[in-house]
N, C-alpha and C positions, 0 to 999 in steps of 0.2 A: 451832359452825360458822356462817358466814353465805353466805345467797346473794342474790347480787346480782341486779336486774331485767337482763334480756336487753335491752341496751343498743338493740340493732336494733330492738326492740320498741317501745321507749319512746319512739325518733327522733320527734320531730314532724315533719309533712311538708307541704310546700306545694304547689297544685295546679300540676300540671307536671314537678314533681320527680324523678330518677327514681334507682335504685341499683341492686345487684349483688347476689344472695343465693345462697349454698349454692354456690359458689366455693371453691376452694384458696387463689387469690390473690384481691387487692383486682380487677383485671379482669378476672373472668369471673364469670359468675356467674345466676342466673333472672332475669330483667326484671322488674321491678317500679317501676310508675307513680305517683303519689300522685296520688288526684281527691278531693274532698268531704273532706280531712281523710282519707283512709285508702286504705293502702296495696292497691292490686292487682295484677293481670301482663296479660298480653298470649298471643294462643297464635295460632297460624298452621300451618303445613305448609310454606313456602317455607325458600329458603337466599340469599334476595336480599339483597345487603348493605348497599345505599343504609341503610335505616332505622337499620341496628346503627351503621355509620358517624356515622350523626346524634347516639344515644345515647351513644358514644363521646366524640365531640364534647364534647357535656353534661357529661359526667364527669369531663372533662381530659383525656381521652386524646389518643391519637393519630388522625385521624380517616381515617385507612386502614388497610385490612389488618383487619379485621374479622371475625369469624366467627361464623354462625349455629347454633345448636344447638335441633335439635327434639325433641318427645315428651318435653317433660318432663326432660331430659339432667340437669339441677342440682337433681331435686326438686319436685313438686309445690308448687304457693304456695296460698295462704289468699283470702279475700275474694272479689271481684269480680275478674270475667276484664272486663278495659278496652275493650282495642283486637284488632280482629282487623286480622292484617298482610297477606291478600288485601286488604282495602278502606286499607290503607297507606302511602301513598303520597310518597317522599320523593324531594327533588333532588338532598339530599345536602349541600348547603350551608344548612340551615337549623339556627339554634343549640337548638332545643328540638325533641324528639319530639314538642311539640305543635301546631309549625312544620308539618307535612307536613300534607298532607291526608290525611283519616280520616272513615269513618263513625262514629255519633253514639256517644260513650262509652257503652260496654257490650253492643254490639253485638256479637255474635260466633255461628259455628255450627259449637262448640268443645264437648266431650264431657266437661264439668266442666274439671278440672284437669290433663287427661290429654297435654296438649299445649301446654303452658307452654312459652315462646320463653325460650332463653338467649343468650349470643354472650360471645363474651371479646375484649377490644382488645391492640393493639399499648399496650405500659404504656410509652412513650416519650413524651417532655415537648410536650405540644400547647399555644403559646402564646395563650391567650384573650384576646385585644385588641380595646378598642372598636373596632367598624367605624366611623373618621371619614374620606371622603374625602382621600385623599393619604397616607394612613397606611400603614405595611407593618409585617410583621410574619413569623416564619421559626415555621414548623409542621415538623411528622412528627421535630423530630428527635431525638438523646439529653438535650440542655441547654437552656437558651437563646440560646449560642451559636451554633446551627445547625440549619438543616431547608429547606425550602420555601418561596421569597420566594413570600408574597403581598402585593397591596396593596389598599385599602378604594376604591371607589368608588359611588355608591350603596347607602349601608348592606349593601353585599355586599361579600365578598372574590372578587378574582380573582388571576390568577397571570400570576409576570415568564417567560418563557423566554427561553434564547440558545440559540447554539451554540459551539463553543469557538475559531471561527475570525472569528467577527466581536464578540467580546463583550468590552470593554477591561477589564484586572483592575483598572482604579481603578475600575470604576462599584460592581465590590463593596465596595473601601474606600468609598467613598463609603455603600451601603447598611450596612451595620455602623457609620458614624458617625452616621445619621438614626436608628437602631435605639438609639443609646447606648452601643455598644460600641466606642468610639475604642481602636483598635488600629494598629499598624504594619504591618501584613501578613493578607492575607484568603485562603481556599481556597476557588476557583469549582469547583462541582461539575453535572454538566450530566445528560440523560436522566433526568429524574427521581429521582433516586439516591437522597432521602427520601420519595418517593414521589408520585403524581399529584395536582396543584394543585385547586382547586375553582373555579368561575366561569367566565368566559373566558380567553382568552390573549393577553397582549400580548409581543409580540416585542421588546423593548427593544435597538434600535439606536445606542444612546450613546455617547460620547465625554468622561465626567467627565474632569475637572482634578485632582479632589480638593479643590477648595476650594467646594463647593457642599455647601447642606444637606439637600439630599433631591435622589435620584435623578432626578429629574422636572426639574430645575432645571439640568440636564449639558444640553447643546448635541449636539443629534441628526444623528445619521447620517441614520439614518431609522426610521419607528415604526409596523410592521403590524398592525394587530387580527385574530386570529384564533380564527372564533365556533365 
């Protein structure tokens, strides 16, 4: 017989890093952080989801729809307890769990391992895109076909909204060709329907031609920010 090293084990990890353990699927699972070269968790008492949303994020997921799981739900972990999620503090748009604010690693007034944080994500295709000003990019959805227009401004992402009476359907052909999906035909979908955007809100009141190469570049109706 041979038995192989437990692969989860042997993972090298980099500070900031973070993964799923004692899970059924790949998203869900006990939180676990990597600092110093070696794997810890996190423990808390809340069911706040800004943070898991963030860790989700990290992961590929989908960064809604999020769920907390306390007291240890997945299992007790090993090592060092990292982060306590009272002192946790996230916006929600930031791309690392190490992003938010937090007191100082290893802080915690956690009862050993008795209260290891889990969460499981929405496991739908979350597109990870450089934030470069003017950039967009579609989150929450099942492919990369489809989800959530956001666009990059200030190394942040924010989000497009309409409504379906003022919102022309070339501006989405137009967004699906800056995106690299030249197509003949596009489906606008409105009220959130892959779920709630990150950042602020721009109301995009445009009027694409279709021969323009980014969204931004259509000839405006008119254009509300909404904070």
């Amino acid at each position: 017989t041979v038995r192989c090293p437990d692969q989860s084990q042997a993972q090298q990890c980099t500070n900031g890093n973070v993964r799923l353990v004692g899970g059924n699927v790949p998203s869900e699972g006990r939180v676990e952080m990597c600092y110093g070269g070696q794997w810890g968790t996190m423990c808390g008492y809340e069911s706040i989801t800004t943070y898991s949303n963030v860790i989700c994020r990290q992961l590929g997921y989908s960064p809604y729809g999020a769920n907390v799981y306390n007291y240890s739900y997945f299992g007790q972990g090993s090592g060092g307890i990292l982060l306590y999620t009272p002192n946790l503090l996230c916006i929600g748009n930031e791309r690392t769990l190490l992003d938010c604010y937090h007191a100082p690693i290893g802080f915690h007034l956690c009862n050993d391992h008795n209260n290891d944080v889990g969460i499981s994500c929405q496991a739908t295709f979350n597109n990870i895109s450089e934030c470069r000003s003017g950039s967009i990019r579609l989150v929450g959805g099942n492919n990369t076909n489809q989800g959530t227009v956001e666009f990059c401004i200030g190394d942040t992402w924010n989000t497009i909204c309409g409504y379906p009476w003022d919102w022309n359907e070339t501006n989405s052909l137009v967004l699906c060709n800056q995106l690299g999906l030249k197509n003949s035909s596009a489906t606008t979908y409105f009220y959130s329907y892959f779920g709630q955007g990150s950042g602020f809100t721009l109301q995009l009141q445009a009027a694409c031609t279709g021969t323009e190469s980014s969204v931004f570049q259509c000839p405006p109706k008119a254009s509300t920010y909404y904070f």
